[in-house]
C-alpha positions as CSV (number, residue, x, y, z in Angstrom):
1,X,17.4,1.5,4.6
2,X,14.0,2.0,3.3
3,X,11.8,5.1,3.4
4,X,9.6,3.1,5.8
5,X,12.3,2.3,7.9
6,X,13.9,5.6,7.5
7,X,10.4,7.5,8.5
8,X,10.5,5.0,11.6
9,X,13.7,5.4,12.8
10,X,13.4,9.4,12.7
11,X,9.9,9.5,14.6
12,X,11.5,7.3,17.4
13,X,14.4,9.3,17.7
14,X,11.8,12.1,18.1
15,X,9.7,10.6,20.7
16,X,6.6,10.7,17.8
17,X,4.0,8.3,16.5
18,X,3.4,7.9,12.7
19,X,0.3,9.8,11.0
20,X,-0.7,7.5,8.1
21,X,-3.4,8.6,6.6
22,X,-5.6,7.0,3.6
23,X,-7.0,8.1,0.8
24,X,-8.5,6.2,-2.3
25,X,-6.6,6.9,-5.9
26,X,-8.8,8.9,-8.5
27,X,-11.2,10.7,-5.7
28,X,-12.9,12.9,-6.0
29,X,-11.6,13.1,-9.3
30,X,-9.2,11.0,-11.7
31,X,-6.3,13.6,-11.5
32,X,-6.5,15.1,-8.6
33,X,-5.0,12.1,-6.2
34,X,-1.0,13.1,-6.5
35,X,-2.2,17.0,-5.4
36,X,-4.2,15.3,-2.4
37,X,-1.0,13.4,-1.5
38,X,1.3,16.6,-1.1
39,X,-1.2,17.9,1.2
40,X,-1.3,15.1,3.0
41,X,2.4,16.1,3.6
42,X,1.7,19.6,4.3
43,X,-0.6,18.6,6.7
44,X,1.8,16.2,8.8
45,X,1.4,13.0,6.7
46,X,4.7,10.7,7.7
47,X,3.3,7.3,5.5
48,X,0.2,8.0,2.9
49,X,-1.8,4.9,2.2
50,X,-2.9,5.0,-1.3
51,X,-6.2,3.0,-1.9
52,X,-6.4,0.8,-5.4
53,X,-9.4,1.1,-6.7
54,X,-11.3,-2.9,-6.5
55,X,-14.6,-3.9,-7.5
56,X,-15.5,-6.6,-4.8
57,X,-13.8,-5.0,-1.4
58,X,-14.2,-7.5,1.6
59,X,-12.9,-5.5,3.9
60,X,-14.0,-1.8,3.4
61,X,-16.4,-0.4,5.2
62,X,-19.1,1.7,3.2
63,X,-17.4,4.9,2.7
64,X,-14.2,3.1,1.2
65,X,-16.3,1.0,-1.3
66,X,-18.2,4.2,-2.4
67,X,-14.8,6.4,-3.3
68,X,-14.0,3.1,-4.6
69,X,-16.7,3.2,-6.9
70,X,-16.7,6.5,-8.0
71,X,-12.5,6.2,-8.7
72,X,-13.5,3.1,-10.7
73,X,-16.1,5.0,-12.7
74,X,-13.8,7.5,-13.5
75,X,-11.0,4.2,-14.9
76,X,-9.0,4.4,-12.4
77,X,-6.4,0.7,-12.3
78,X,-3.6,-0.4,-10.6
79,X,-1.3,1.1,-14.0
80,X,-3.0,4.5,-12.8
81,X,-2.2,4.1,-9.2
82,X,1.6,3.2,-10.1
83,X,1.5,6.6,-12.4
84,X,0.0,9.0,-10.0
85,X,2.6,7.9,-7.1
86,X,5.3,8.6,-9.7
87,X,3.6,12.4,-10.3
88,X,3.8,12.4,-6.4
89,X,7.4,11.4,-6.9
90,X,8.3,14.3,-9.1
91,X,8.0,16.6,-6.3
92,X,8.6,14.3,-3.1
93,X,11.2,12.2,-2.6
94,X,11.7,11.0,1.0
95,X,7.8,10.5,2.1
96,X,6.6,6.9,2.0
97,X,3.6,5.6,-0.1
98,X,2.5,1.9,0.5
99,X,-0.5,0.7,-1.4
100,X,-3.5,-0.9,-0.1
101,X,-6.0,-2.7,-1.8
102,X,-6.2,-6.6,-2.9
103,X,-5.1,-9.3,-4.6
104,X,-7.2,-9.5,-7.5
105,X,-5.8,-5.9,-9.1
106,X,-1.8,-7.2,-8.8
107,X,-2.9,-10.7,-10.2
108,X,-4.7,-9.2,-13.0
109,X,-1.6,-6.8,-13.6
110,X,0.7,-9.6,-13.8
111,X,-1.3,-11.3,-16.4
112,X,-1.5,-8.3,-18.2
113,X,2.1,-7.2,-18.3
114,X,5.7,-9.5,-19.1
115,X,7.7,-10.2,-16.1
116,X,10.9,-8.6,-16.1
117,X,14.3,-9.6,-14.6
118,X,13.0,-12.5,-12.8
119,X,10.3,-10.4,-10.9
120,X,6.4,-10.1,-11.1
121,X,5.7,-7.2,-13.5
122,X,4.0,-5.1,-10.5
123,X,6.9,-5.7,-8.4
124,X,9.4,-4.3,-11.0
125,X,6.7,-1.6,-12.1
126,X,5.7,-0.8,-8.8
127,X,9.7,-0.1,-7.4
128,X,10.1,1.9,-10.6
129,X,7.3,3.9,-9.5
130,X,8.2,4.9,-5.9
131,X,6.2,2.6,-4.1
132,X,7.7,1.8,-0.7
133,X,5.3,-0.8,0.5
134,X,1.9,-3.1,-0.1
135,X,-0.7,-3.7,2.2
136,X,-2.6,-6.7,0.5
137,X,-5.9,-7.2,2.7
138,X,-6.6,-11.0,1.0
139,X,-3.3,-12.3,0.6
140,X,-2.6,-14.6,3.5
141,X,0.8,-14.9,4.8
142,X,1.0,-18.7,4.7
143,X,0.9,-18.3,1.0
144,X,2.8,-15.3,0.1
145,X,6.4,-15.7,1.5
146,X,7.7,-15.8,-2.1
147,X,5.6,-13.0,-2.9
148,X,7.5,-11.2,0.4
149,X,11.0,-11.8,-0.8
150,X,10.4,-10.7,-4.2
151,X,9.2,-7.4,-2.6
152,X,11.9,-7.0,0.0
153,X,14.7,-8.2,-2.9
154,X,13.3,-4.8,-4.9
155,X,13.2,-2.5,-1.6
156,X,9.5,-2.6,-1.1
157,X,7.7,-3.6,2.2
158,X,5.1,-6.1,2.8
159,X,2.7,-5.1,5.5
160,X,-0.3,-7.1,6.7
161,X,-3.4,-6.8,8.9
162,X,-3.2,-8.0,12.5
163,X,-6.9,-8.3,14.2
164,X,-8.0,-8.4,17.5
165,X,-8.4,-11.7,17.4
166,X,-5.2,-12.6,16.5
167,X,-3.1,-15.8,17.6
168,X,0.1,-15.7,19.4
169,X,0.8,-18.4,16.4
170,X,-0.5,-15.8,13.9
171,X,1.3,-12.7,14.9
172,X,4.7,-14.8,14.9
173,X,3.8,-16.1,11.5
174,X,3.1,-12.4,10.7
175,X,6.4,-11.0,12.4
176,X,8.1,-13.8,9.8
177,X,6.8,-12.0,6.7
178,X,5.5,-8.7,7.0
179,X,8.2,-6.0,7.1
180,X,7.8,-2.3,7.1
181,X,5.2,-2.6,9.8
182,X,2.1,-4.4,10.7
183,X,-1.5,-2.7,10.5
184,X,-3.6,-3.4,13.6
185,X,-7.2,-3.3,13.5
186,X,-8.5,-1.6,16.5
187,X,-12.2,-3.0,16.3
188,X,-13.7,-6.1,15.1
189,X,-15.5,-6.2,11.5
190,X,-15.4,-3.6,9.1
């Protein structure tokens, strides 16, 4: 059972809802994102939400594309993101971390590093790390069930947005590939 599933099953049996909070990796500052993490957890974090850095958000609002910005100015990549989830590791174990962000950083990744053992390098990378679960905002699910079984054959979750405005048709399609759980967006726009 995953840590996703694991953190699921043990807030049901305790009557709770999940606190998933978000925060971008490398702000305020390059090294401080594994420190903010483990007070996430002090705090009452079940999931963290760990924001890759992107260039050319499309679906961030403001205050998102600014810390994504600043962690950019700082150098702050996907290979970053992967190493400051496995400093998290070091001192937690059981609390889940799924990464949100967008397509463009795990293509370029992939391109940048060899595939190993018949999976994409970030896959293989990204389970080494301790990464339980992606949240790809612009990968559509029509064109990523591949993609979802070479995450789920590596223990990792594939979780996907599910508006307002969502078919019936959609959601079932969604319920097909996501796993982990689905993000709902509460509100229309960004």
């Amino acid at each position: 059972m995953s840590r996703i599933a694991s953190t699921f099953s043990a807030l049901k049996s305790q009557g709770r809802k999940a606190l998933i909070p978000y925060v971008t990796a490398g702000f305020p500052y390059a090294d401080i994102t594994p420190e903010l993490m483990h007070g996430m957890v002090a705090a009452g974090a079940d999931v963290i939400e760990l924001g890759v850095p992107f260039s050319d958000p499309s679906a961030d609002g403001p205050v998102i594309q600014r810390a994504g910005d600043k962690a950019l100015g700082f150098g702050i990549g996907l290979a970053h993101v992967l190493a400051m989830v496995q400093e998290f590791r070091k001192r937690d174990a059981t609390t889940p971390v799924v990464l949100m962000g967008y397509a463009n950083p795990i293509e370029r990744y992939n391109q940048r590093h060899a595939a190993r053992d018949g999976q994409s390098a970030f896959v293989c990378d990204a389970a080494a790390a301790g990464v339980d679960g992606v949240l790809v905002v612009d990968y559509p699910p029509e064109e990523c069930e591949a993609f979802a079984a070479e995450l789920r054959a590596a223990g990792l979750d594939l979780i996907f947005l599910l508006a307002p405005a969502s078919t019936s048709e959609r959601m079932q399609l969604l319920n097909r590939v996501a796993s982990g759980y689905v993000y709902y967006v509460s509100l229309k726009g960004v």
